[in-house]
C-alpha positions, 0 to 999 in steps of 0.5 A: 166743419167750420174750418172747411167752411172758412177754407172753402170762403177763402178760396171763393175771395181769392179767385174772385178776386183774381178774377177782379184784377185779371179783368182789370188788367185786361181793360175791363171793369172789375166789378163784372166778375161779380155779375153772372152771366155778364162775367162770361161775355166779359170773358169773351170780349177779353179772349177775342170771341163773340158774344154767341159763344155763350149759347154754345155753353149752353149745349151740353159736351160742347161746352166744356170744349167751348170752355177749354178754348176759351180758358187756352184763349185766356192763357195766350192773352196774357203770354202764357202756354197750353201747360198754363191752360192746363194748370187754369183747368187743373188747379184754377185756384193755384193759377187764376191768382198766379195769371192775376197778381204774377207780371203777366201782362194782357195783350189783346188777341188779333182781330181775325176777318 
């Protein structure tokens, strides 16, 4: 039971941080990974979306749609596809830290009016 335990902690350091250095590379502070709630409008921010988008997280089904845009938003931010959509949504440990500590590099989305 303690391997599991460590696997399982191991994994938690690597994602966040991944996340820390996706923020970072995306010109926003690292340390708001950290923070609940605040990591998601973060996120937003990053992919071009509004805040209220988080109230749509709230409503169940909606959400994992929701979800899935904004992860496929995170992807074309750093130059990737819909398969590195795929990949975040499938296996997000294998590819939040290939996005963070690869040579992507994050462009910020068009404005839309």
């Amino acid at each position: 039971m303690g391997i599991i335990a460590l696997i399982y902690l191991a994994i938690v350091v690597l994602m966040i941080a991944s996340l820390w250095i996706i923020f970072t590379k995306a010109g926003k502070p690292g340390w708001a990974c950290l923070i609940p709630i605040y990591n998601i409008i973060i996120l937003l921010e990053i992919v071009g979306k509004p805040w209220w988008w988080l109230l749509l997280m709230l409503i169940p089904l909606v959400n994992i749609i929701v979800l899935i845009i904004v992860v496929h938003g995170l992807s074309v931010c750093f130059g990737k596809g819909a398969g590195f959509t795929v990949g975040l949504i499938l296996l997000g440990f294998v590819f939040y830290p290939m996005l963070a500590f690869g040579d992507a590099t994050y462009s910020a989305p068009a404005k839309s009016s």
